[in-house]
One Martini backbone bead per residue (centre of mass of N, CA, C, O) as a GRO file, in nm:
protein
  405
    1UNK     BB    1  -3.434   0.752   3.260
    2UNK     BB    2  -3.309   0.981   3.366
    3UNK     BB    3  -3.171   1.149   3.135
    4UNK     BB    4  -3.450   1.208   2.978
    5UNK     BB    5  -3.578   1.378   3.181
    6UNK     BB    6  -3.342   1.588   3.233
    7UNK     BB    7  -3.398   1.708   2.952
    8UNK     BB    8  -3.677   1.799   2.964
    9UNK     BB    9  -3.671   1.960   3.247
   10UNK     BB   10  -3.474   2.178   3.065
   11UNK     BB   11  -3.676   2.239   2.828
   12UNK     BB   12  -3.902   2.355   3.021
   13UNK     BB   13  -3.631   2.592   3.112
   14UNK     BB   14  -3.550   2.704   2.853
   15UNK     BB   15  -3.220   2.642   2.886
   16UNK     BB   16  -3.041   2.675   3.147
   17UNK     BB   17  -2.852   2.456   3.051
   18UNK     BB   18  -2.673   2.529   2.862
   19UNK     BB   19  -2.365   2.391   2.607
   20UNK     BB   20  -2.301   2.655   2.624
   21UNK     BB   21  -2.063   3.001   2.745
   22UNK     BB   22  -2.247   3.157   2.620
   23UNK     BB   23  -2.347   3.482   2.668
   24UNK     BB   24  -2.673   3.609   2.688
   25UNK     BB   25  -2.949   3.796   2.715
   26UNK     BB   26  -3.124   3.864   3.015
   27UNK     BB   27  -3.396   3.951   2.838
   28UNK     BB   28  -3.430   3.668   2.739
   29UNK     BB   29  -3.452   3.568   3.057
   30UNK     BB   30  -3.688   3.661   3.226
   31UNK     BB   31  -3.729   3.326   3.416
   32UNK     BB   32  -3.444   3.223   3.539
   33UNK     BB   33  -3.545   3.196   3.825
   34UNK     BB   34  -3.753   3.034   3.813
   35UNK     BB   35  -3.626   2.777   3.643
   36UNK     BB   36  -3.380   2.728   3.839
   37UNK     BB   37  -3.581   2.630   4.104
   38UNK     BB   38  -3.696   2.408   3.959
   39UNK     BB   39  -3.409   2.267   3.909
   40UNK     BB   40  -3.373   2.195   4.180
   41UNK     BB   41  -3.620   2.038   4.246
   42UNK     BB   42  -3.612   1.815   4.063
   43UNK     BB   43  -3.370   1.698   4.109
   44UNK     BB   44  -3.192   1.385   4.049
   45UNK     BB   45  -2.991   1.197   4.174
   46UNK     BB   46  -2.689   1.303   3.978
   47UNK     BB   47  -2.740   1.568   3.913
   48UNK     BB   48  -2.642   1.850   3.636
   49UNK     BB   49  -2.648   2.183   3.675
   50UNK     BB   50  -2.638   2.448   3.438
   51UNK     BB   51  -2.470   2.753   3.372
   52UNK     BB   52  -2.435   3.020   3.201
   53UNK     BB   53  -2.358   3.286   3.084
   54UNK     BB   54  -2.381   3.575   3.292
   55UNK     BB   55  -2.615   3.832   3.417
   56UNK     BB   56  -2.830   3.709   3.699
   57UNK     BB   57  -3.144   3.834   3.811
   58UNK     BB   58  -3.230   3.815   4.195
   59UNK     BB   59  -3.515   3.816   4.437
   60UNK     BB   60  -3.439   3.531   4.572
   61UNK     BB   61  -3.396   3.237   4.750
   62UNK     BB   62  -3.212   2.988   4.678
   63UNK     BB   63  -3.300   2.646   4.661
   64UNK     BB   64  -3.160   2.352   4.825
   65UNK     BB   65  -3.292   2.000   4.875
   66UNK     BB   66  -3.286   1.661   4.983
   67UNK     BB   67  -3.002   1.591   4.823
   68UNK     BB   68  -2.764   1.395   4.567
   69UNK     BB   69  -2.502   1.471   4.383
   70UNK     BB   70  -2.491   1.745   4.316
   71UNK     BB   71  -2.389   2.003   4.038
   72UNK     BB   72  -2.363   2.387   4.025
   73UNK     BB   73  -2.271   2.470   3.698
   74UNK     BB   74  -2.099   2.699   3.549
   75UNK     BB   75  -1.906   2.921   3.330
   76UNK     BB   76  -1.745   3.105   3.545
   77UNK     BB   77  -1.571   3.319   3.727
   78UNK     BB   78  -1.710   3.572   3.588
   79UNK     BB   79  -1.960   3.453   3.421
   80UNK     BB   80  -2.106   3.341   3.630
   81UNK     BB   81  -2.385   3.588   3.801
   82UNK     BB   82  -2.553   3.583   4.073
   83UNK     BB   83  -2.804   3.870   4.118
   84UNK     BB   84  -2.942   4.020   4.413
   85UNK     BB   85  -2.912   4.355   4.444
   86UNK     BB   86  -3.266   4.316   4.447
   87UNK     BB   87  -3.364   4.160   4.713
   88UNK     BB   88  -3.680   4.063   4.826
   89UNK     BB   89  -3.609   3.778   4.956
   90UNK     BB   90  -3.473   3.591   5.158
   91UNK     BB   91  -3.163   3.577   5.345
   92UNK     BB   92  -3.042   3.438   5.088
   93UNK     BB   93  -2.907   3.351   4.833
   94UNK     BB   94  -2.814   3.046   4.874
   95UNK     BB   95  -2.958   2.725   4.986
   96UNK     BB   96  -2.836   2.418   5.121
   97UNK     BB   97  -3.045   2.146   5.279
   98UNK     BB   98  -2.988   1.804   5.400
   99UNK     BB   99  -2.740   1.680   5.187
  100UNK     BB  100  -2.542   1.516   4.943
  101UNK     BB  101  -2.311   1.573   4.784
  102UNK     BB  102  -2.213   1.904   4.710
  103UNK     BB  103  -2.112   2.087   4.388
  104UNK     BB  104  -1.998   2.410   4.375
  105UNK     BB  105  -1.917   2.562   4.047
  106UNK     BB  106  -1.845   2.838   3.865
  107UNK     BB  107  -1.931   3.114   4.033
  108UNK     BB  108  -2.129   3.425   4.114
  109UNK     BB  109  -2.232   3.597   4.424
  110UNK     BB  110  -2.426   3.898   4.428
  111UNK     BB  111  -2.579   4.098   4.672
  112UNK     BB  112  -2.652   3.968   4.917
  113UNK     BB  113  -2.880   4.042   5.179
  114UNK     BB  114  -2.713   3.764   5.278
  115UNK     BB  115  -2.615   3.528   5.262
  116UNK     BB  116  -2.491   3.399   5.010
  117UNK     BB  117  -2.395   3.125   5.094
  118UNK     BB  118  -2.577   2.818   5.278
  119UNK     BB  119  -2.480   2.529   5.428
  120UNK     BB  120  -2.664   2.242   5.570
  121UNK     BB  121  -2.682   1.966   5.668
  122UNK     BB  122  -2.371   1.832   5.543
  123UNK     BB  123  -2.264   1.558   5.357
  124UNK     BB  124  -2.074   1.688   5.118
  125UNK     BB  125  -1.872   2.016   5.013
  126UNK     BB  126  -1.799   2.169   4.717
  127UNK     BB  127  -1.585   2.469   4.644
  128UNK     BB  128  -1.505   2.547   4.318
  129UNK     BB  129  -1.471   2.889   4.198
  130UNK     BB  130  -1.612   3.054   4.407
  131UNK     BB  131  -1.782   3.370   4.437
  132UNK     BB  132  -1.790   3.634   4.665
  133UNK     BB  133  -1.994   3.964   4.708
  134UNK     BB  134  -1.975   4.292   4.750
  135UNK     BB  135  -2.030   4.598   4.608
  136UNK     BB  136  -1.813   4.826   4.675
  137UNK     BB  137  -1.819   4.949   4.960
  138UNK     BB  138  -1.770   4.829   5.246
  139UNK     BB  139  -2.050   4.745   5.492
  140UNK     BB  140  -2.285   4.667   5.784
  141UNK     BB  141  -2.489   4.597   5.551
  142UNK     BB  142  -2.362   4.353   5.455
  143UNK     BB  143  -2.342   4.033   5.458
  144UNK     BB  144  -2.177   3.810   5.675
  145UNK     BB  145  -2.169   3.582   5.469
  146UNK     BB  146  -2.021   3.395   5.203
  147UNK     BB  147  -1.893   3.132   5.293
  148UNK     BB  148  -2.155   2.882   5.494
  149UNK     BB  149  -2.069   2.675   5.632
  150UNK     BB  150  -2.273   2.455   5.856
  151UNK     BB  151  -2.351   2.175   5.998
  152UNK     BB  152  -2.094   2.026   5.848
  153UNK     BB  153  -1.943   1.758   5.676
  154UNK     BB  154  -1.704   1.747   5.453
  155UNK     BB  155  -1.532   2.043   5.358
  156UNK     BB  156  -1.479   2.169   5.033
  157UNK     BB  157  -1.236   2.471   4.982
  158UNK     BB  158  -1.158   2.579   4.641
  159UNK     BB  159  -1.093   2.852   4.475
  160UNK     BB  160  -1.163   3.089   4.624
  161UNK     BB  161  -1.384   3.389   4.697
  162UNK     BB  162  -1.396   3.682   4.945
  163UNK     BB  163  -1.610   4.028   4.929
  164UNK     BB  164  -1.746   4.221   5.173
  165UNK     BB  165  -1.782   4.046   5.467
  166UNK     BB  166  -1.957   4.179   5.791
  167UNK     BB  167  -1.788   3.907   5.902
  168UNK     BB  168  -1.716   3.643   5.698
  169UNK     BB  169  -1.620   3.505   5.395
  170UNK     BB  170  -1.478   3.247   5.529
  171UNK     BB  171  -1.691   2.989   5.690
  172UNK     BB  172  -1.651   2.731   5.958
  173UNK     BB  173  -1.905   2.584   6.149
  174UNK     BB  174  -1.991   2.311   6.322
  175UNK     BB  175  -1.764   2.145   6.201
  176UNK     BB  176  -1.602   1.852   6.010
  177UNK     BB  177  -1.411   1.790   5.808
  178UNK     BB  178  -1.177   2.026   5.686
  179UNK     BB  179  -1.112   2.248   5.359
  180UNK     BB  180  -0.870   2.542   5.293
  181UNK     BB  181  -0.798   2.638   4.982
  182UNK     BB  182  -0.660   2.828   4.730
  183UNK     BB  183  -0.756   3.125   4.881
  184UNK     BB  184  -0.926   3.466   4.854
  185UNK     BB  185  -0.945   3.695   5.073
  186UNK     BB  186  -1.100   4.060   5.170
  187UNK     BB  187  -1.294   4.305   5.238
  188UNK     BB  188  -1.326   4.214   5.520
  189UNK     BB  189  -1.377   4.131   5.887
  190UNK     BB  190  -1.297   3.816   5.761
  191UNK     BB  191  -1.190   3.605   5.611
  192UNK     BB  192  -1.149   3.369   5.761
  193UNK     BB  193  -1.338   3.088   5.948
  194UNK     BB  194  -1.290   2.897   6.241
  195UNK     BB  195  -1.591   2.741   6.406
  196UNK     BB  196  -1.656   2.477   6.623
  197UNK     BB  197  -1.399   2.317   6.441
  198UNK     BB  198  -1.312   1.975   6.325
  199UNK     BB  199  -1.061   1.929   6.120
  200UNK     BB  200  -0.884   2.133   6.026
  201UNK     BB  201  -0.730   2.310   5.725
  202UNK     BB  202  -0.508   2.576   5.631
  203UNK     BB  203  -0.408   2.677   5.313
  204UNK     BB  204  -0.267   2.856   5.057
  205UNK     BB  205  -0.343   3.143   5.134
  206UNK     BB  206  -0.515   3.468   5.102
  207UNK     BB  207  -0.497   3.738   5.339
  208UNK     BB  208  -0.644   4.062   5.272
  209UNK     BB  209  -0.778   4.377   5.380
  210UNK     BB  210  -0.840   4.277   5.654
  211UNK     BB  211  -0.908   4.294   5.986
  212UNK     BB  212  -0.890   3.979   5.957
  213UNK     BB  213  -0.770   3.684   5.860
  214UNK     BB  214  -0.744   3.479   6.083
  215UNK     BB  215  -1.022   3.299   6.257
  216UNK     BB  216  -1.018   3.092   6.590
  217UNK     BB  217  -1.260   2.985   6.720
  218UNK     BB  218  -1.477   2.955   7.062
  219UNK     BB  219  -1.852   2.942   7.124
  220UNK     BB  220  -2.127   3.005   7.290
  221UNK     BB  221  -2.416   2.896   7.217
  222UNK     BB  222  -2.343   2.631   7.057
  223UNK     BB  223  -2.357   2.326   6.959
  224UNK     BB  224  -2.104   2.266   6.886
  225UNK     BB  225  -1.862   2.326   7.161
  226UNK     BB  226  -1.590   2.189   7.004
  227UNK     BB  227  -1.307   2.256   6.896
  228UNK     BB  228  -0.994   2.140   6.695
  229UNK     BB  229  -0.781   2.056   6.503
  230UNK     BB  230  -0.631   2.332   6.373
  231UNK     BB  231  -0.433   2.388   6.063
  232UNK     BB  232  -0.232   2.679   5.980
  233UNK     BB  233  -0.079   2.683   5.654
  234UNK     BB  234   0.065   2.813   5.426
  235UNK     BB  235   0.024   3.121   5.439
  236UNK     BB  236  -0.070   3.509   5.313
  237UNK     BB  237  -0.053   3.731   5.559
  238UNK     BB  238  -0.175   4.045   5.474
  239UNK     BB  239  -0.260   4.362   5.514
  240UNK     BB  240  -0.486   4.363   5.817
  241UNK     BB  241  -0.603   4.703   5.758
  242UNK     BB  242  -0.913   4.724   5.818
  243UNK     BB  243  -1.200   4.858   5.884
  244UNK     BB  244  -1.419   4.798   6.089
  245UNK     BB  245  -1.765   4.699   5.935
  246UNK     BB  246  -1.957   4.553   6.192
  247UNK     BB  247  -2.187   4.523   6.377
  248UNK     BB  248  -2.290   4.587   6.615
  249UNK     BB  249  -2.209   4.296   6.860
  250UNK     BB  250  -2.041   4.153   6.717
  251UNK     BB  251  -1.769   3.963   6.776
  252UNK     BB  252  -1.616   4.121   6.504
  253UNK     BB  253  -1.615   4.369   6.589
  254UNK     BB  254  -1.341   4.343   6.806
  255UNK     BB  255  -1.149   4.301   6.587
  256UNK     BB  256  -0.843   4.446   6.504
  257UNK     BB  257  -0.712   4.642   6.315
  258UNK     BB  258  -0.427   4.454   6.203
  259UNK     BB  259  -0.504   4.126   6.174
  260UNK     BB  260  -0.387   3.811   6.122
  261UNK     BB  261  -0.427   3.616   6.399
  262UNK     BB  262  -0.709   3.481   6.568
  263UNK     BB  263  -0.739   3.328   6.874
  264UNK     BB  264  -1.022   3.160   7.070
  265UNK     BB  265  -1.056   2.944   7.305
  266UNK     BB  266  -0.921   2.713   7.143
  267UNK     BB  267  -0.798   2.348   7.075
  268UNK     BB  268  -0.573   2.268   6.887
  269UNK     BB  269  -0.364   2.460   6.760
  270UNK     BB  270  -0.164   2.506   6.431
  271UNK     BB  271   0.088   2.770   6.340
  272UNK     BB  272   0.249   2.746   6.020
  273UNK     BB  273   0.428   2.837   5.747
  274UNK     BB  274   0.388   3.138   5.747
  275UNK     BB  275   0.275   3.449   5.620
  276UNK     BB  276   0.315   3.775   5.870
  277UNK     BB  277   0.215   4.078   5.687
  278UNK     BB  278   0.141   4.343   5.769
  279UNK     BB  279   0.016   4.368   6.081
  280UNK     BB  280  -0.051   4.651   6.291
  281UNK     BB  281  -0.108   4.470   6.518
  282UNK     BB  282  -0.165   4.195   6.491
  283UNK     BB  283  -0.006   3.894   6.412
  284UNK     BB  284  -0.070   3.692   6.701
  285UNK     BB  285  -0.358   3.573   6.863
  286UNK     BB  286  -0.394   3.460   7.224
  287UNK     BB  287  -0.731   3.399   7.370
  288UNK     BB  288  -0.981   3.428   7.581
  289UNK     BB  289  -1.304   3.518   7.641
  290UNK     BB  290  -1.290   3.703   7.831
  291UNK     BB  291  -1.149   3.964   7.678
  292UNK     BB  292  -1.424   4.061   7.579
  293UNK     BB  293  -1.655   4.078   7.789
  294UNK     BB  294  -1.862   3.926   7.835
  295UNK     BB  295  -2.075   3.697   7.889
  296UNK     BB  296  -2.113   3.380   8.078
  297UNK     BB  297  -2.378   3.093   8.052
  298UNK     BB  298  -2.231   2.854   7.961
  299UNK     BB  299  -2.112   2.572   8.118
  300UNK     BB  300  -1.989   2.395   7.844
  301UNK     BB  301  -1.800   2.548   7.826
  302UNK     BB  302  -1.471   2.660   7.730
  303UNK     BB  303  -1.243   2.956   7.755
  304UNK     BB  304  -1.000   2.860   7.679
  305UNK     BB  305  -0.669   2.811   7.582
  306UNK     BB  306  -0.521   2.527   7.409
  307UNK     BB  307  -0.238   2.400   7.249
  308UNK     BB  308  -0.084   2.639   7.100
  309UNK     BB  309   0.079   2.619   6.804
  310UNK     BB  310   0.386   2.829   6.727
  311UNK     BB  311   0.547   2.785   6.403
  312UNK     BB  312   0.763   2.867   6.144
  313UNK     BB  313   0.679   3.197   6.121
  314UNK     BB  314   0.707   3.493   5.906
  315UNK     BB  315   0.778   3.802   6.016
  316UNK     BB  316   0.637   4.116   5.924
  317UNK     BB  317   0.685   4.523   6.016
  318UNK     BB  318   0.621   4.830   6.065
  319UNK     BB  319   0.639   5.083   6.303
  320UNK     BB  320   0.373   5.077   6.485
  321UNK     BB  321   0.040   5.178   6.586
  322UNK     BB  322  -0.202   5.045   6.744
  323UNK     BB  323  -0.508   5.029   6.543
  324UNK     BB  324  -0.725   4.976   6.707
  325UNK     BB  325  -1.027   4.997   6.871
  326UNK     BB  326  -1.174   5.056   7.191
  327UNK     BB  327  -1.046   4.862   7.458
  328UNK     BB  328  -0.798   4.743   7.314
  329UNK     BB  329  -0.697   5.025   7.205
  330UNK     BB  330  -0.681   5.144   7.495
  331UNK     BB  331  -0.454   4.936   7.630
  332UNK     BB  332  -0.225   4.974   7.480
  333UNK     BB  333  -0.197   5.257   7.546
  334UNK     BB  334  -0.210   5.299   7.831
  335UNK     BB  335  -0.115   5.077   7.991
  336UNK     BB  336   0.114   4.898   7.799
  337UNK     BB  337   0.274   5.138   7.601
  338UNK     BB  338   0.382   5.014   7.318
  339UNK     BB  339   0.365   5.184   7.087
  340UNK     BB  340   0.581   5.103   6.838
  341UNK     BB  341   0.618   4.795   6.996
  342UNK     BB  342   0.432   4.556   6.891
  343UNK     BB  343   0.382   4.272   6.930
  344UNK     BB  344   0.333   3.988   6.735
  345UNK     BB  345   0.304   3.777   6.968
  346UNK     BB  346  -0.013   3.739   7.177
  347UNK     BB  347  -0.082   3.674   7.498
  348UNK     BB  348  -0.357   3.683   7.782
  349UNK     BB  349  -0.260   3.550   8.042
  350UNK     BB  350  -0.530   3.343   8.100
  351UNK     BB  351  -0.609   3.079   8.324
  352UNK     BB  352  -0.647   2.833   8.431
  353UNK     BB  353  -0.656   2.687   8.781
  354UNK     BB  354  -0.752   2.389   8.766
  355UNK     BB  355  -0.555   2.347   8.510
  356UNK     BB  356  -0.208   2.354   8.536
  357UNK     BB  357  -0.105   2.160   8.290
  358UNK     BB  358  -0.215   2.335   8.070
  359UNK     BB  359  -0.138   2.427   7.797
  360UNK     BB  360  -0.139   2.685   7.589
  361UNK     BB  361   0.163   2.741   7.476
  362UNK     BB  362   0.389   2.772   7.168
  363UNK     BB  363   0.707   2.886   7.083
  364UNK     BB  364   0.903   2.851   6.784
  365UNK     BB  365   1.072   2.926   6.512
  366UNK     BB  366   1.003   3.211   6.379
  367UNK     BB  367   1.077   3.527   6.265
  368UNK     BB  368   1.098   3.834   6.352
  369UNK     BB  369   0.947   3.764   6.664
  370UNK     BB  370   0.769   3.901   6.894
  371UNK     BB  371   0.658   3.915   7.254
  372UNK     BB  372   0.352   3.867   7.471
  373UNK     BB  373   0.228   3.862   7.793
  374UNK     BB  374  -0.035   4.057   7.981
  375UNK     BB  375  -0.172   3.986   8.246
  376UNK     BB  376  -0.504   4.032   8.265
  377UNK     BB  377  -0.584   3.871   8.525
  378UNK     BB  378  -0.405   4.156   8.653
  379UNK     BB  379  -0.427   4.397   8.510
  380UNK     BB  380  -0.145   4.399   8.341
  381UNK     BB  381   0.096   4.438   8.570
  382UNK     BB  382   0.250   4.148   8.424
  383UNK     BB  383   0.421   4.237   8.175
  384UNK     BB  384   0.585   4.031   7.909
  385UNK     BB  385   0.894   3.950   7.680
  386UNK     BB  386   0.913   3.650   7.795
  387UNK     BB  387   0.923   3.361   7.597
  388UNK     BB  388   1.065   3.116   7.740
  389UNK     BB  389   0.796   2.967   7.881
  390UNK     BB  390   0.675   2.900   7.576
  391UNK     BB  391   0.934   2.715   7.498
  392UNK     BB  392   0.791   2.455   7.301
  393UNK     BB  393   0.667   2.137   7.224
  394UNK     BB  394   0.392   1.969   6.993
  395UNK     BB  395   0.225   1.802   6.864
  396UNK     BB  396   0.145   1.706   6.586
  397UNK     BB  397  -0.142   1.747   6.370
  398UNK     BB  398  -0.365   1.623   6.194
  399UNK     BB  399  -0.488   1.515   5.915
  400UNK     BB  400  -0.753   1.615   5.705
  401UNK     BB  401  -0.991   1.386   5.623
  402UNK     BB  402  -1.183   1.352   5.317
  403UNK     BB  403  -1.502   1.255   5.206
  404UNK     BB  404  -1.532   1.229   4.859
  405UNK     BB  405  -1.678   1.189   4.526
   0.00000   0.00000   0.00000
């Protein structure tokens, strides 16, 4: 009986998903928008929504909840485009919450109003050919967050695009079970992230022309508190020298422009057989939280970087001046003076104090990688570019195991 229901409420929505990939003219279909969140709403589960090609305006926020196995597939990225560009209603572009296995393919959603897709307690939700965009130049009225998992179990992000968001492109939060591969982050002011969350894999990526490529996060003041076990290698991170255009307050606004790889106060980070090239001020840093200068409330938080395995990456980059600005960009100036010879991985040497027995860092069979210490906890006073004491190895990190239909 499933399949004749669907047939029907498809008929009723006057062919939204109709089973050519021909674009038909906009101005033939403009209920649109109105037919395809009934068709949100009625799907049963098991059901596939088809979209076809073209660009269509929407005013307001799609959203699908509390199904089960759906599948809203396009016509192919950059062919099937829903254009949000006058969005006067909902935070988000496209929004599913609440449900299982679900799977987003082959379309486009450009210029939403906030963020573009958000998917929330979700187990199983796979992007894959999805790109998201603001068009124009990038800018801090652009939407925070492109593809946004967050509070969601086995996430499989590949083969997509994200593009001009004032936050981070690809980010995934407070998930567990993920992986992000095959995919292109750019004029972003964070390429991927992946933030407070447990066993994730991020590989095979290409992060370019965002203000940082690559940021591992873990922070204050979210459910779940922390994150670990995260894997990035094979990835192409270069020339991540775009200017920061972040709202102010936001935590991204002070990622330095010309960032590769940013750690911050995760545990159990793996970065390795990547190309870290062309990042103007960090090829890769690893800071504890103190170095934001935020405030610090959260009791259950823990605020350093520990057992960070930074091995078999190659760096390459033109001899400049570190292109930050800010207060770290004033500290590399006058206080650190490193002129055009900054250091490829960077510690902020701020430890644990009660636990001394935790590794912060190793480093190891790099390539072309200098490196140096800050020891920001004395006001900079013992900046060392000896890595011998960091010269060490930690165990492989698991492989991210994802359950997916």
């Amino acid at each position: 009986m499933k399949f004749p229901v669907f047939l029907f409420l498809s008929f009723l929505a006057g062919a939204v998903c109709a089973q050519t990939n021909e674009a038909q003219p906009t101005a033939a279909r403009p209920d649109f928008q109105k037919k395809l969140q009934r068709q949100l709403i009625l799907a049963e589960d098991g059901d596939t929504i088809r979209l076809d090609a073209g660009t269509f305006p929407i005013s307001g926020t799609l959203s699908l909840e509390g199904k089960k196995d759906i599948t809203l597939l396009g016509a192919g990225k950059d062919r099937t485009i829903l254009s949000f560009k006058n969005q006067t209603e909902g935070a988000e572009g496209l929004r599913v919450s609440n449900a299982q296995n679900i799977v987003l393919q082959d379309f486009t959603v450009q210029d939403a109003k906030g963020d573009a897709i958000k998917t929330m307690n979700l187990d199983g939700v796979t992007f894959r050919r999805v790109k998201t965009e603001w068009t124009g130049e990038p800018k801090a009225e652009n939407g925070a967050y492109g593809l946004y998992p967050v509070l969601c179990t086995n996430v499989l992000i590949e083969e997509c695009e994200a593009i001009g968001a004032s936050d981070a492109g690809i980010y995934v939060g407070q998930s567990k079970y993920i992986v992000v591969r095959n995919s292109r982050a750019y004029h972003n002011v964070a390429g991927i992230e992946i933030e407070n969350s447990q066993m994730a894999d991020v590989y095979d990526n290409e992060a370019t022309e965002n203000t940082g490529g690559i940021l591992v996060f873990d922070l204050p003041d979210l459910v779940q508190k922390k994150g670990g076990n995260v894997r990035v290698f094979n990835n192409k991170i270069h020339n991540n020298n775009y200017p920061n255009f972040a709202p102010e307050g936001n935590i991204v606004a002070s990622v330095p422009q010309g960032t590769g790889i940013l750690v911050l106060a995760t545990n159990d980070v793996e970065i390795f057989d990547n190309e870290i090239i062309g990042n103007n001020s960090l090829g890769t840093g690893v800071i504890s939280y103190y170095l934001t200068e935020k405030p610090l409330t959260d009791s259950l938080y823990y605020p350093y970087p520990t057992r960070v395995s930074i091995h078999d990456n190659r760096y390459q980059r033109e001899r400049v001046k570190y292109q930050g600005k800010g207060r770290l960009g004033l500290m590399f100036k006058y206080k650190l003076r490193f002129g055009r010879k900054v250091p490829d991985i960077i510690f902020d040497g701020i430890l644990d104090k009660d636990h001394p027995e935790m590794t912060p860092i190793c480093v190891r069979n790099n390539k072309n990688a200098s490196f140096a210490t800050l020891d920001a906890a004395h006001n900079f006073k013992q900046v060392s570019r000896d890595a011998s004491p960091y010269d060490c190895t930690l165990d492989p990190l698991k492989k991210a195991e994802l359950t997916l239909r």
